[in-house]
N, C-alpha and C positions, 0 to 999 in steps of 0.2 A: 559688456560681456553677456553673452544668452543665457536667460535662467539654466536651472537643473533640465529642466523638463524639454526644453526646445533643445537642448547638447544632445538628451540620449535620442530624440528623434533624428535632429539631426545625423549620427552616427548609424542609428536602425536601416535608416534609406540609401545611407552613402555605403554602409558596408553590407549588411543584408539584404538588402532591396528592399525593404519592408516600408512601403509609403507613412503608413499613419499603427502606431500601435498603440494596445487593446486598454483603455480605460482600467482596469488591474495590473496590467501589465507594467504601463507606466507608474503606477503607486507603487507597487515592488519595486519595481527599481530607481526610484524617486528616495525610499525610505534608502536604502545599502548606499546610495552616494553623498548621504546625509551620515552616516556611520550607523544606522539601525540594524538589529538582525530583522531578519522576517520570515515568516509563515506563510511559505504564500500554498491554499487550496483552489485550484482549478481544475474543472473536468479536463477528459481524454480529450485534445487538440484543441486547447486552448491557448497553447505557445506558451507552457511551461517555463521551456529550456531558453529560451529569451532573456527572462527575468536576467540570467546571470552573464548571459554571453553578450549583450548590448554594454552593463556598466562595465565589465573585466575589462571597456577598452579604455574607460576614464578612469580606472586606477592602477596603479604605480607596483605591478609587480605580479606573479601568474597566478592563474583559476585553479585551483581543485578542486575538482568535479567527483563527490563519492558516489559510487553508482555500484550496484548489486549485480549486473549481469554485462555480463562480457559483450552479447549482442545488441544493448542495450547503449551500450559504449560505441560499439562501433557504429551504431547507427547513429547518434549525434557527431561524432569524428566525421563521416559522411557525411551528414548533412551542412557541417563547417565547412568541407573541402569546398564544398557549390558556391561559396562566396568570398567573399574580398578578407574576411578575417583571419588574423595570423592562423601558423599551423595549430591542430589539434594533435596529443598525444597519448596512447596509454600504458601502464605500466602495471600487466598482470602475468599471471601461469602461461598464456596462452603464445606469449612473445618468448625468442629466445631472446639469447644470454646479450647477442651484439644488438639486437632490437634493444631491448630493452637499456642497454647501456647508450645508444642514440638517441634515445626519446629522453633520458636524464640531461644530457648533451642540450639537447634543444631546447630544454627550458630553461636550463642555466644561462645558457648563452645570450638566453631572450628569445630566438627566433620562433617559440612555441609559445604561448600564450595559455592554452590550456592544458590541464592537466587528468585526466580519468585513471583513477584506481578504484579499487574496489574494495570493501571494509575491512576486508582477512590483507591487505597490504597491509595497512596501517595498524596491525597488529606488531610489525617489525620495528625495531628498536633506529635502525639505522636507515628505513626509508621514511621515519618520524624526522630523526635528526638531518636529515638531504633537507627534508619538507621549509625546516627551520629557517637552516642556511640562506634557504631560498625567498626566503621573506615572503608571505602568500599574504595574497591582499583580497581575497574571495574565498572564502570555502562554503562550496555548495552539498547540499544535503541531499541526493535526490532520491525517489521515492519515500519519503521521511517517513514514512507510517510504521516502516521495518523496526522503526526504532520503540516505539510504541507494543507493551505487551497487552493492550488493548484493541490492536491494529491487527489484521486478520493475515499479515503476512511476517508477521516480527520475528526478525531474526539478530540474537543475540550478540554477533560481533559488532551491531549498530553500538550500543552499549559502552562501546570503547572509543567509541568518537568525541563525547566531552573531554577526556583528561591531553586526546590530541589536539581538538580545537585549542584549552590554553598554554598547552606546549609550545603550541604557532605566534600564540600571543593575542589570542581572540580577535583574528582580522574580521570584516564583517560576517554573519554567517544567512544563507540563504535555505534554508529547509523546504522543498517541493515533493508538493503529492499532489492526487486526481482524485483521492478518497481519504477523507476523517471525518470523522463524527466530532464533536464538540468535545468530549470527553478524550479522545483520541488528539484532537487537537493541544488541549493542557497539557498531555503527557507527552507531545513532539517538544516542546517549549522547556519543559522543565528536564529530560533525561537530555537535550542538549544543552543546557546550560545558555540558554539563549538569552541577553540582557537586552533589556529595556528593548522586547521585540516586537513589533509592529507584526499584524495578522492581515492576509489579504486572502478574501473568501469569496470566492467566484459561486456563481451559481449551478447545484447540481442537476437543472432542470436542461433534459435533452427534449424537448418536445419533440422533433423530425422522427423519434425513433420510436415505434409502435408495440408494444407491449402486451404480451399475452400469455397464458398459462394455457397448456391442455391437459387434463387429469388422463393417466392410462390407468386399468385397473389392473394388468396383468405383465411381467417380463418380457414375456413374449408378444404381445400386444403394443406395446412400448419399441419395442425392438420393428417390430415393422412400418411403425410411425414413423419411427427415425426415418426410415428410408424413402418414404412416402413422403415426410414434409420438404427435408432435405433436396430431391428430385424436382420436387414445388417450388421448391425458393431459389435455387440455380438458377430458373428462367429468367429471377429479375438481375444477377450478376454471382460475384463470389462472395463465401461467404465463411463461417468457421462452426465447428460444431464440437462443443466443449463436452466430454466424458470425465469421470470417475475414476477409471483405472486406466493401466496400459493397455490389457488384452482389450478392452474395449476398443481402444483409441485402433490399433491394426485391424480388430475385426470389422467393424464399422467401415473405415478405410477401403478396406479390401471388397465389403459387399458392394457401397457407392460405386467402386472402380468395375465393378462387375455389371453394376447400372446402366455403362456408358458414361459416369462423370470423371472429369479428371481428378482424382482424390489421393490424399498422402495423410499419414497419420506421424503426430509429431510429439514424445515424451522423454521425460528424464531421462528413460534407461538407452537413449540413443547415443550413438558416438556424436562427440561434438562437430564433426563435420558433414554428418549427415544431416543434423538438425538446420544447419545451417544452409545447407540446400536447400531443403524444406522451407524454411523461411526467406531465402531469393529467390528460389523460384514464386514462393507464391505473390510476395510485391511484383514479381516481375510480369503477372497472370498467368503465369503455368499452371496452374492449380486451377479449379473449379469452387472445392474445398479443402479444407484443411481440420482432419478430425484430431482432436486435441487432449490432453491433460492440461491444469490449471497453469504446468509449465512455459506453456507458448501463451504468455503474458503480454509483461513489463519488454516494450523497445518494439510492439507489432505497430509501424506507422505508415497504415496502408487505407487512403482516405476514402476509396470507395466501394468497402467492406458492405455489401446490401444487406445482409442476414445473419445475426449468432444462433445458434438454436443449441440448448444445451439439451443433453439425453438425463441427466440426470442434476438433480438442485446440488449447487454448488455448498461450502461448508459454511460461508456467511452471506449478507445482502453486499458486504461491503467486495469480496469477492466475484457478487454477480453483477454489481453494478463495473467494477473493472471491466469485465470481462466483456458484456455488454456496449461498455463504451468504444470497444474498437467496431463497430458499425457505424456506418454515417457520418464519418469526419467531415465528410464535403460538404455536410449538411444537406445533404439531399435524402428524403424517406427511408430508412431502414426497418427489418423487422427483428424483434428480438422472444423466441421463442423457448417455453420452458416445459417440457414433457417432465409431469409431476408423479411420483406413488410417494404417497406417504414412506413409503419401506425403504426407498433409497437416501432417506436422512437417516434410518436406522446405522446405516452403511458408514456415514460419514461423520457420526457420535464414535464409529469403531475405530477409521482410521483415525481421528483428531484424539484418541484418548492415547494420553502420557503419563504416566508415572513420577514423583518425581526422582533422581538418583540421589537416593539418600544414604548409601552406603558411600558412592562418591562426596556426596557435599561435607559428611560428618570428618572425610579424612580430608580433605583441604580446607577444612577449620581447624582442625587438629594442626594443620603443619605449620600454616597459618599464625595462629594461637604461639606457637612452640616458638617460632623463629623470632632471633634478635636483633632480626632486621627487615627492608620491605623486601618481596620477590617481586620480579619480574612474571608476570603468567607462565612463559615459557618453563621458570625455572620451579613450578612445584609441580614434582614428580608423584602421581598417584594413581591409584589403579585405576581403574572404569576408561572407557574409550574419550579419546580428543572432544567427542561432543558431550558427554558428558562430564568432564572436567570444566570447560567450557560455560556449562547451563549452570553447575555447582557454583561458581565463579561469580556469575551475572545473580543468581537469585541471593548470594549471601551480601553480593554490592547491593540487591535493590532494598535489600531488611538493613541495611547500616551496618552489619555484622564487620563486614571490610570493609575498606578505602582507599583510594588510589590517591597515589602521589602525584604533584605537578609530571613528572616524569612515567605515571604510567605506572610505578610500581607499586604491589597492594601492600597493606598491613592487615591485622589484626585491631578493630577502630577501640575495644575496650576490654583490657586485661582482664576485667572483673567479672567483667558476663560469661558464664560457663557456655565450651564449647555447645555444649547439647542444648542449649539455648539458641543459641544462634544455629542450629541445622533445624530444631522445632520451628521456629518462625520461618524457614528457609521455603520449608515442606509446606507450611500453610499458603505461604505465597505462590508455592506452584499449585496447589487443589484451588487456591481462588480463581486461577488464571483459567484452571480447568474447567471450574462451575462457568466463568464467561465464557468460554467456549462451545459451552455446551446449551447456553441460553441464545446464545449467536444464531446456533441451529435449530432454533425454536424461530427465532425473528425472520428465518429462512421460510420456516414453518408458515407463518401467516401472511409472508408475500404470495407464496403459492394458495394459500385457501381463502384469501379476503374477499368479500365482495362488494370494498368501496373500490374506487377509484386507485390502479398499482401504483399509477405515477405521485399522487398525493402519498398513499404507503411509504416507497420506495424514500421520497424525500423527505419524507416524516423521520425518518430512520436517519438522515443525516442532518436532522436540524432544520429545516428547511418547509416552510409552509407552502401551498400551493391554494390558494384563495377559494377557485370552484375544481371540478373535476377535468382533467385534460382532455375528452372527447378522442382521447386516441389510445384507447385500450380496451382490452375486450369486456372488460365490465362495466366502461362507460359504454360500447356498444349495446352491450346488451341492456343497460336501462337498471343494474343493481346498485351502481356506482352515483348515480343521482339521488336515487329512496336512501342511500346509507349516506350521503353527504348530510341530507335534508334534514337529517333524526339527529347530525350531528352540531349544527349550526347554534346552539349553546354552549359547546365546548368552553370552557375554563381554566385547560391543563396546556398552557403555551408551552413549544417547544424553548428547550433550555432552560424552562423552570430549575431551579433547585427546588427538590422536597426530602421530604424525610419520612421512612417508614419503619413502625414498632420493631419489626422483627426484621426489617433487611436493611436499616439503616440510612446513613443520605445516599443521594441521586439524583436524576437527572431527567426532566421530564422530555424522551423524545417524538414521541407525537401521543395522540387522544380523536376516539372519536367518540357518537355516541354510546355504543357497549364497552369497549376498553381504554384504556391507557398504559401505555409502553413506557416503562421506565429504566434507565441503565444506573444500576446501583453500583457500588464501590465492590461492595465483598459477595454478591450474589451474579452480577450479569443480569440480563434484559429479565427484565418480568414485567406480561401482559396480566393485566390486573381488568378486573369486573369493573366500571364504572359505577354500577350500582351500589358494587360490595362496598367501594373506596367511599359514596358519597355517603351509605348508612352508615357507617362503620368510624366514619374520618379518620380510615387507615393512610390519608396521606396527608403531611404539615407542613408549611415554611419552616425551614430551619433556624 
């Protein structure tokens, strides 16, 4: 009988067309047909979505696939139909009633193989219980980072995905992302309940894609760059150019198309079926460009993307590296472009700051606390809006305050601890989350003003060493990126150190050169620390 490894290729080739697949690739899924969960971290078009769709056809019963965006969904649906593999299915808001009740149909049946929901289904009590029924022999995690409140895109209905994973009965579980940091990683592993899980970590190094900062000093100054680089970088193909706001995202839009480029701007506040033209036409090249908010993300799989140029610094690295990564899939040359003012991080300090709802958390402890039995989420009635009911929820689950049953439903974890204890700790846990958010945009901060080497920076930031200087960015061009390597070729401070500092506590060392050292601490977020300061001082210790 053919090992593990020559079955899943074998089935790669016969039913994807895929001749030989990717040395990570195969280990991810090498580990799930052995019963392992895994982690698997590979950049933007690395063949992700493989990991799970190759073994779901060597085991004995269907995929679900949790996925955060509709379009995202459909585009892997898509990309199933192109080949030999049973049908794919989704079960969201966007399907009606007889939709959605044939795509249950077809995986009961068998004839569907896959399954895509999105995290807010699996909130529901009785598309848990279908889940069951159904015996699921894969659940897949994708974009895993959401789940992580260390992860720049976390969004708390992830949170409810362990007590459904062992409601299912813990079939294997497969968590995919294109971005974690090391720290971001422990915390995908441990908020899914992931056992005895195997980590596959692909390499975040894009070399094909060129990398540059240009400082504006002025709004207006800025504002015509745009339009100028943008007009520039067309000539080599399409390309995206990621904004800050909405009024940005149409105005920009508008001016381009006044250029002569063919341009469309693409954000949240659009109707969902406009967006979605937006994003077929532009895979289809209707578009020239496509000026954007952060929200035309997650599911853009358009391989040859020449240019990102953002107008403005996004609110993390982990953000810009996303974003960034939809250039150059073909691996052919792209360039990646970052019109900088310091003042436009001011901006995104404003929008990123949250409060926590502390008038909600105190009375869903209270009811909480009061009740002589578990609730269902749905069933505790209290004031503040669905999303902050929601966050109150998630932040009293993350302090131990509550607990969820095999079933989903919460309790009250210890009679004895006063309510206002557990909303105190509640509230601390969202100002921590805030402090990291706000050091995030600091680490933004020194991608844009460094003058070693951004490609070394950029992967320093995610764990990831880079030996000499990449020779493909503008400050290896310009000869800074060499003299600042050079000063730092005693370094000491390995990435993923664990240390420990007096006043901020443990952490994590992710990168160092010779003047500073980045470190991401538990209760503070990234702090760029003096080398000097750290070596006279021995402000930093093994634990």
């Amino acid at each position: 009988m053919p090992d593990t490894a020559q079955r899943l290729q074998d089935v790669a080739r016969r039913t994807f067309g895929w001749e030989r697949l990717h040395p990570e690739q195969l280990q991810a899924m090498t580990y799930l047909i052995d019963g392992h969960d895994v982690l698997a971290v590979l950049p933007t078009g690395a063949g992700k979505s493989a990991i799970y769709q190759v073994p779901a056809l060597l085991l004995d019963g269907p995929t679900l696939v949790v996925s955060p965006l509709l379009a995202l969904q459909r585009d892997q649906i898509d990309g199933l139909e192109e080949t030999r593999a049973p049908e794919a299915v989704a079960v969201n808001s966007a399907e009606s009633t007889a939709q959605r009740r044939e795509a249950w149909a077809e995986v009961t049946s068998g004839v569907a193989e896959y399954l895509f929901l999105s995290p807010e289904q699996l909130a529901k009590d009785d598309v848990v219980e279908r889940l069951a029924a159904l015996g699921v022999s894969l659940f897949v995690v994708d974009e895993a980072h959401c789940v992580s409140a260390w992860g720049h895109d976390f969004r708390p209905d992830y949170l409810r995905l362990a007590p459904v994973i062992e409601q299912l009965g813990h079939p294997p579980v497969v968590a995919l992302t294109a971005t974690a940091a090391g720290p971001v990683r422990d915390d995908i592993v441990a908020r899914l309940g992931l056992r005895d899980a195997r980590q596959v970590i692909g390499s975040f190094n894009r070399p094909e894609l060129h990398l540059a900062v240009e400082r504006e000093t002025s709004e207006e100054r800025k504002r015509k760059a745009v339009a100028e680089r943008v007009t520039e970088l067309a000539r080599t193909g399409h390309g995206l150019v990621y904004v800050a706001s909405r009024k940005d995202a149409e105005a920009y839009a508008e001016e381009l198309s006044a250029g002569g480029l063919r341009a469309a701007h693409y954000h949240a506040g659009m109707r969902t079926a406009d967006r979605e033209t937006v994003h077929e036409t532009f895979l289809a090249d209707g578009y020239d460009v496509v000026v954007a908010t952060s929200a035309f993300g997650m599911g853009i799989d358009k391989p040859d993307v020449r240019f990102v140029l953002h107008a403005s610094a996004p609110e993390s690295l982990d953000a810009y590296y996303q974003q960034i990564g939809r250039a150059g899939r073909d691996g052919d040359p792209a360039r990646c472009v970052l019109l900088y003012r310091p003042e436009d991080l001011h901006l995104q300090t404003f929008l990123t700051a949250s409060r926590a709802p502390e008038e909600t958390i105190r009375e869903v402890a209270m009811v909480l606390a009061a009740a002589s039995e578990p609730l269902r989420p749905s069933a505790i009635d209290v004031g503040g809006s669905a999303a902050a009911r929601t966050r109150a929820l998630n932040l009293l689950e993350q302090v131990g305050a509550i607990v969820a049953d095999e079933d989903g439903a919460l309790r009250y974890a210890d009679p004895s601890v006063p309510a206002a204890a557990a909303v105190a700790a509640a509230v601390d846990v969202a100002e921590t989350h805030q402090k990291l958010i706000r050091s995030r945009i600091e680490m933004m901060r020194g991608y844009a003003e460094t003058l070693g080497c951004r490609r070394q920076f950029l992967l320093g930031y995610f764990g990831e060493t880079l030996p000499e200087p990449c020779g493909n960015c503008d400050t290896c061009e310009d000869g800074t990126a060499y003299e600042v390597h050079a000063a730092a070729k005693d370094a000491r401070y390995a990435p993923d150190s664990a240390v420990e500092h007096a006043e901020f506590g443990p952490g994590v060392v992710m990168s160092a050169d010779a003047d500073t050292i980045t470190v991401l601490f538990d209760d503070v977020g990234y702090k760029t620390l003096s080398r000097a300061v750290v070596e006279e001082e021995g402000l930093l210790r093994a634990p």
